[in-house]
DRENLO-356542 format. One record per residue (C-alpha): residue number from 1; residue in one letter; x negated, z, y negated. Coordinates in steps of 0.05 Angstrom, whole numbers, plus 32768, in hexadecimal, padded with zeros to 4 digits. Example, Ala and Ser with C-alpha at 12.3 -4.5 7.8 and 13.67 -1.06 7.14 Angstrom:
  num  residuo     x     z     y
    1        A  7F0A  809C  805A
    2        S  7EEF  808F  8015
% end
This chain:
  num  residuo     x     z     y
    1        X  7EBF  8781  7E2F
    2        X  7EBA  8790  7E73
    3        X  7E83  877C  7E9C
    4        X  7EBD  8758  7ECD
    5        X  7ED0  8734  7E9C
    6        X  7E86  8712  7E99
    7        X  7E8B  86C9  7EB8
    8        X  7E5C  86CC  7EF1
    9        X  7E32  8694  7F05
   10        X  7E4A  867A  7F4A
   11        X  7E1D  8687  7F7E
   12        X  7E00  864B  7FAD
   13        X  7DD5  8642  7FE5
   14        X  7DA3  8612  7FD1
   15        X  7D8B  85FC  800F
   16        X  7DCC  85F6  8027
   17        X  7DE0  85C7  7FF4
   18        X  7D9F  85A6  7FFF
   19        X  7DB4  8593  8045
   20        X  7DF5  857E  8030
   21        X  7DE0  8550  7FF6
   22        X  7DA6  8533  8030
   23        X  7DE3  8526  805F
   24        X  7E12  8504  8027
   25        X  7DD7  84DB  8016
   26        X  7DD7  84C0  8063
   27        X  7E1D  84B2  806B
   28        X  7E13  848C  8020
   29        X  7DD9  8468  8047
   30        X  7DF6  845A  8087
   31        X  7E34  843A  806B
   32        X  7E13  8414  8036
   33        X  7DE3  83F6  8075
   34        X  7E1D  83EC  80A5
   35        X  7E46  83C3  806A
   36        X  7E02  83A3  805C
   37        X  7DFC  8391  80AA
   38        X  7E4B  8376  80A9
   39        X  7E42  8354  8067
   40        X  7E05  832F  808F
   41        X  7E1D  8319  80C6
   42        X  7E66  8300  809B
   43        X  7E32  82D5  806F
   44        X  7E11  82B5  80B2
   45        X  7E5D  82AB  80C4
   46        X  7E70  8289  808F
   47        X  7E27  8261  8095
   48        X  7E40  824F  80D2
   49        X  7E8C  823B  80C0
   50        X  7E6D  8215  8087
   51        X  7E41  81E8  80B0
   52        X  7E79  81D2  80DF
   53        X  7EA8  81C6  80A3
   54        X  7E6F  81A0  8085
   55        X  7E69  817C  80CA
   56        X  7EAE  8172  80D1
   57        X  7EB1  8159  808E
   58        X  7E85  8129  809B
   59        X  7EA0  810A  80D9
   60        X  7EE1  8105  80B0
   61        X  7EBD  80DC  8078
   62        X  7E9F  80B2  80AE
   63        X  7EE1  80A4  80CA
   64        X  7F0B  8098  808D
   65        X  7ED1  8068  807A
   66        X  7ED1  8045  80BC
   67        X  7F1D  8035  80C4
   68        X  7F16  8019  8076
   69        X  7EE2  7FEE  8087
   70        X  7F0F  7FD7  80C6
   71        X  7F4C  7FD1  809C
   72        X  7F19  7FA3  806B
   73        X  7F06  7F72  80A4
   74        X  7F54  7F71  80BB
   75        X  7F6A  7F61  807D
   76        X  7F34  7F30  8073
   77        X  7F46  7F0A  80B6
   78        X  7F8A  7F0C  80AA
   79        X  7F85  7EEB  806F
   80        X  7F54  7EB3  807F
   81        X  7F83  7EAB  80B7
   82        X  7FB9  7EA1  8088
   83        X  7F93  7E75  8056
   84        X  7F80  7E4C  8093
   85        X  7FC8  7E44  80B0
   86        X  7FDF  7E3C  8066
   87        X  7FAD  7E04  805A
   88        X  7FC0  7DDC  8097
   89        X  7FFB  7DDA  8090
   90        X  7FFE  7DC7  8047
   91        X  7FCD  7D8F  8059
   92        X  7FFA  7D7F  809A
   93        X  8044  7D7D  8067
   94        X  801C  7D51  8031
   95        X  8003  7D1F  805B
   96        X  8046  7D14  807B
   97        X  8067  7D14  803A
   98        X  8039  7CE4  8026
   99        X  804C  7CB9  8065
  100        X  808C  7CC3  8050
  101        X  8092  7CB3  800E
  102        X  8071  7C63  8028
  103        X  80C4  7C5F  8033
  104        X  80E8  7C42  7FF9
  105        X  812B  7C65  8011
  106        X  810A  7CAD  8010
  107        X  80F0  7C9F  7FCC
  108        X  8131  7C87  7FB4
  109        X  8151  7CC4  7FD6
  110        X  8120  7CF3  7FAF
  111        X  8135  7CD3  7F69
  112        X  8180  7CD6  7F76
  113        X  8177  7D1F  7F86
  114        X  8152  7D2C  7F4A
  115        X  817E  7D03  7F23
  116        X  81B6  7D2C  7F3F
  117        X  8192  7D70  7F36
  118        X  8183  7D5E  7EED
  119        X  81D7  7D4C  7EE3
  120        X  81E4  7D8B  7F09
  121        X  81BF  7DB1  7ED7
  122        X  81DA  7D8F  7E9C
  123        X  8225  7D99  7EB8
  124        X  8208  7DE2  7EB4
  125        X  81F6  7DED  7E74
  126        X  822D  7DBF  7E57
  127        X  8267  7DDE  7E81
  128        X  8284  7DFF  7E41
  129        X  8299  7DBC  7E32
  130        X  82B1  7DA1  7E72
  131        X  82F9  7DAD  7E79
  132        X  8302  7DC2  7EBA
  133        X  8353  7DD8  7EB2
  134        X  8364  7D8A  7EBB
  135        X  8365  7D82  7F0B
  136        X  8356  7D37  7EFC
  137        X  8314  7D47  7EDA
  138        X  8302  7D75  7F19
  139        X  831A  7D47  7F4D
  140        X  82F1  7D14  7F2A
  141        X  82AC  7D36  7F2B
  142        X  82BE  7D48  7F7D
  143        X  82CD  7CFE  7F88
  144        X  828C  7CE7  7F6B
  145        X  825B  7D22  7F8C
  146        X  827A  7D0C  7FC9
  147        X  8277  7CC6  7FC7
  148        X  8230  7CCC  7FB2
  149        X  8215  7CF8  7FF3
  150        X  823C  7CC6  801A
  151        X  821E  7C89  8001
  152        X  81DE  7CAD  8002
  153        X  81E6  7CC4  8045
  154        X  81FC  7C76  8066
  155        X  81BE  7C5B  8040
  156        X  8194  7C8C  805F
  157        X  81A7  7C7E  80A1
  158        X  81AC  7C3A  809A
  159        X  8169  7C24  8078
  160        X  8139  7C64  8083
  161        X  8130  7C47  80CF
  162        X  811D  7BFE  80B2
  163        X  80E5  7C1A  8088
  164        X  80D0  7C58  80AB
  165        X  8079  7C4C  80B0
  166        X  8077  7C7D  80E5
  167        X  8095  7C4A  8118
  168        X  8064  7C12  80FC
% end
């Protein structure tokens, strides 16, 4: 072996890399502080973006709070309102009814109708039965409906006036 063929030991200015491990080591330190200095003043900006969404928050609470406590008292008038106009005139129709039913001919007219509600009904529920292919049977049934709102109708007119206690 040669003494070429030796690996030699690169050869280095210490000082010089000195210096240039000194100036890496200030361009490590002045970026770390200037993303330390950013990194500051982004935490007092979001400090600051906090607080007004905590502010505006709040206003938005108080609102929202405020128009359900106005829809409350709304709703709260509007139905007493109701129950009040309800209650009058419930009390308003019952004591005229009751002034009205003081006239033989309206209570008479009240029993026929129910009488003729209840027959209705019964024609209902038994019209499987009812042959209603004769025309007689059908013209029979119209005769007598009609013959009974007429008569009710002329006694109506005719004795409601005599015995009507709102004239009295």
């Amino acid at each position: 072996m040669s003494s070429s063929d030796i690996p030699t030991t690169p050869s280095y200015d210490e000082a010089k890399l000195k210096q240039e491990l000194e100036n890496v080591k200030k361009d490590v330190e002045g970026v770390a502080n200037e993303t330390i200095e950013e990194l500051k003043k982004d935490g007092e900006s979001l400090k600051k973006q906090l607080k007004e969404f905590e502010k505006e928050g709040e206003d938005f609470i108080a609102k929202l709070f405020e128009s359900f406590k106005r829809f409350g008292t709304q709703s709260k008038d509007t139905l007493y309102s109701f129950v009040t106009k309800a209650t009058e005139t419930s009390s308003t129709a019952l004591s005229k009814t009751a002034v009205e039913f003081q006239n033989p001919v309206v209570i008479a007219q009240t029993v026929i109708g129910i009488t003729g509600i209840a027959a209705g009904y019964a024609a209902y529920l038994e019209r499987h039965r009812i042959n209603t292919d004769n025309k007689l049977v059908v013209s029979i049934h119209a005769s007598i409906i009609t013959g009974l709102v007429l008569l009710d109708g002329y006694l109506f007119t005719t004795y409601y006036p005599k015995y009507d206690k709102k004239k009295l």
